[in-house]
NUKETOR-885365 format. One record per residue (C-alpha): residue in three letters; x, y, z negated; residue number from 1. Coordinates in steps of 0.2 Angstrom, whole numbers, plus 2048, in hexadecimal, padded with zeros to 3 digits. Example, Ala and Ser with C-alpha at 12.3 -4.5 7.8 and 13.67 -1.06 7.14 Angstrom:
2
+------+-----+-----+-----+-----+
| rest |  xx |  yy |  zz |  nr |
+------+-----+-----+-----+-----+
|  ALA | 83E | 7EA | 7D9 |   1 |
|  SER | 844 | 7FB | 7DC |   2 |
+------+-----+-----+-----+-----+
***
This chain:
90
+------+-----+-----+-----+-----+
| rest |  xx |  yy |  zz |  nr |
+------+-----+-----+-----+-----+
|  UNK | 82E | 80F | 74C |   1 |
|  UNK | 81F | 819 | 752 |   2 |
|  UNK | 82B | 823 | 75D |   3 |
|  UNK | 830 | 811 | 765 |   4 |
|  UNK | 81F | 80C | 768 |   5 |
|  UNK | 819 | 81E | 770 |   6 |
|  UNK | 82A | 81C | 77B |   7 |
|  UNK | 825 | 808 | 780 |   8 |
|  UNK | 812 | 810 | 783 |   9 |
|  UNK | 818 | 81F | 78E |  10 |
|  UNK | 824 | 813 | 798 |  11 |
|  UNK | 815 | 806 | 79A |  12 |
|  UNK | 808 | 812 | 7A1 |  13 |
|  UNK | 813 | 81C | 7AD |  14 |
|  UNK | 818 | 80C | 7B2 |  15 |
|  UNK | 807 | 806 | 7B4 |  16 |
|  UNK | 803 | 816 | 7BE |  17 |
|  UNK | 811 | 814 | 7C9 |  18 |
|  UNK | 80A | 803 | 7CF |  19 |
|  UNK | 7F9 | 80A | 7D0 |  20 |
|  UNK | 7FC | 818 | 7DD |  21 |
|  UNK | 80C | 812 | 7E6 |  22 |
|  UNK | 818 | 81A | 7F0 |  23 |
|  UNK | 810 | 828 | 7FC |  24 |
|  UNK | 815 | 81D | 80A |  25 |
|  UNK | 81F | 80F | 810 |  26 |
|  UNK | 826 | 80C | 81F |  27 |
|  UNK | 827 | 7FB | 827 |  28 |
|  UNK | 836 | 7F7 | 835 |  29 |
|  UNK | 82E | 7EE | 843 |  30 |
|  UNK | 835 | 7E8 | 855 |  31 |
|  UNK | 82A | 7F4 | 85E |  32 |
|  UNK | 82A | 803 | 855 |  33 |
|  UNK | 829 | 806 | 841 |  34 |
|  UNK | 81A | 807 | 837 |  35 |
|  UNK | 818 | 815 | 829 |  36 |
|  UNK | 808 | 80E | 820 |  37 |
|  UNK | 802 | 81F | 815 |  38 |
|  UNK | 7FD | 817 | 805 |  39 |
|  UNK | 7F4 | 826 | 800 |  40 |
|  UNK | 7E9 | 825 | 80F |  41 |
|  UNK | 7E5 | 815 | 80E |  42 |
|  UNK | 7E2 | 817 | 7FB |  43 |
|  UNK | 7D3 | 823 | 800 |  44 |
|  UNK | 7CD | 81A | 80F |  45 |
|  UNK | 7CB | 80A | 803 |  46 |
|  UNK | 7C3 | 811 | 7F5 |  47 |
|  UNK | 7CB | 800 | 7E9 |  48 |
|  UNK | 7DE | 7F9 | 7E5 |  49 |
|  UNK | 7D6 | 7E9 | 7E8 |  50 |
|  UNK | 7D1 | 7EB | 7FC |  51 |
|  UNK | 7E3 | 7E9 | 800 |  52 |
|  UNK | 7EB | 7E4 | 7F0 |  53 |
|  UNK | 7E0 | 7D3 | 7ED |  54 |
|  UNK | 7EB | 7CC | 7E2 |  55 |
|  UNK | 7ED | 7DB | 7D6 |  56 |
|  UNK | 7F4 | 7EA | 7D7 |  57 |
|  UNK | 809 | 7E8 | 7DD |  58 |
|  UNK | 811 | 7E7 | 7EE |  59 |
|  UNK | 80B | 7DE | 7FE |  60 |
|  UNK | 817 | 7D4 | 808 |  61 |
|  UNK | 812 | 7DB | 818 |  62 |
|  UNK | 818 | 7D4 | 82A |  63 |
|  UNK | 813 | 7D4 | 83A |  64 |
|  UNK | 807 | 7C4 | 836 |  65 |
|  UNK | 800 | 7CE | 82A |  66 |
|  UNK | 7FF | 7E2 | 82F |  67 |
|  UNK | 7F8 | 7D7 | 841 |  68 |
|  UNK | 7E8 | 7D1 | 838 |  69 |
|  UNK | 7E5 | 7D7 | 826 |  70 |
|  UNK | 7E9 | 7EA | 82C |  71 |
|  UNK | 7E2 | 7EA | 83C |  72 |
|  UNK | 7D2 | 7DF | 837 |  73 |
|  UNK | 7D0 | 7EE | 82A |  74 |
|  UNK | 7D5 | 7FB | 837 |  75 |
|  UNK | 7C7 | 7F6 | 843 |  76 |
|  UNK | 7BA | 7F3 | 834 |  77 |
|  UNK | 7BF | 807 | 82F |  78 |
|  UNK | 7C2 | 80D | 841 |  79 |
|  UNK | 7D3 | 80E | 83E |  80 |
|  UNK | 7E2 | 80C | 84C |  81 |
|  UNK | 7E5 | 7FB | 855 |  82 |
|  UNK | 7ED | 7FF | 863 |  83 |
|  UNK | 7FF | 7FA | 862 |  84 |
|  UNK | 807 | 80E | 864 |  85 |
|  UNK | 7FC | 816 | 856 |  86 |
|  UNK | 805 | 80D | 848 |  87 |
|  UNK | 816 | 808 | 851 |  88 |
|  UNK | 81F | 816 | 853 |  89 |
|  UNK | 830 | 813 | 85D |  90 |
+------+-----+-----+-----+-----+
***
């Protein structure tokens, strides 16, 4: 029985973990031109899960709606790229 549990408690935090720091990037297909968003970059950049992730730590549905104001309202708050050719990459 104790074996089980330190199994179910391993599996829970590596799990946990995985959530917390994501994938290394992600990359988004877009009409005019991909974007690769580099989780670990932005990870730095914001310091907080919560600046991006507001409703807890999981995936964002990101579209163009989204990426054109939540990302780029960031980007110029951070002096990030906002023109259309320094994320879209055809």
């Amino acid at each position: 029985m104790k074996r089980l549990t330190a199994v179910i408690a391993a599996a829970a935090f590596l799990g946990a973990a995985a959530l917390a720091f994501g994938a290394d990037s992600y990359t988004y297909e877009a009409k005019n031109g991909n974007v690769t968003f580099d989780h670990k970059a932005h990870q730095k950049a914001a310091g907080k899960c919560t600046a991006c992730h507001e409703g807890g730590v999981g995936p964002i549905e990101v579209d163009k709606d989204y990426g054109h104001s939540t990302c780029k309202d960031c980007h110029k708050e951070m002096s990030g790229p906002t023109k259309c050719n320094e994320c879209h990459v055809k």
